[in-house]
C-alpha positions, 0 to 999 in steps of 0.5 A, a space after each residue: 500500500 501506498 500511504 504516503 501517496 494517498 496522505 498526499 492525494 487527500 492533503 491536497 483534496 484529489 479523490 481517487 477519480 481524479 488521480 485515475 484521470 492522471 494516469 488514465 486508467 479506470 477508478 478501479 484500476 487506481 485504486 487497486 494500484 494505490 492499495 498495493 494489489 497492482 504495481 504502477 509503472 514508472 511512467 505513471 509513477 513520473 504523471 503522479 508525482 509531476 500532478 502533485 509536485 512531489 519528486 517520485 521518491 517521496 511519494 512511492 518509496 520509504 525513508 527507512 531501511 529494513 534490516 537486511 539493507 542495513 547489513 553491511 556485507 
């Protein structure tokens, strides 16, 4: 799931219709994608990021690193 997305689509009041429109493809197809069940592509990732003037790692990747990225081999 991508919560940070959604934080930002709902801080700036779009509603999933809206986000769908951006990337054109269905509501439903959106909302599967925003929910982590499909992946976006990278291009549809560049259309969100570039509509909610956010860079692309802020909205789809976390800060944190698991512990296995923490590891140094």
């Amino acid at each position: 799931m991508y919560e940070k997305l959604r934080q930002i689509r709902e801080e700036k009041g779009y509603t999933i219709e809206d986000m769908a429109v951006v990337i054109n493809k269905s509501p439903c197809n959106y909302f599967k994608k925003e929910n982590g069940d499909v992946k976006f592509s990278v291009n549809e990732a560049i259309q969100i990021s570039k509509f909610l003037k956010r860079k692309v790692e802020t909205i789809f990747f976390k800060n944190e690193l698991s512990e296995s990225e923490k590891e140094v081999k």
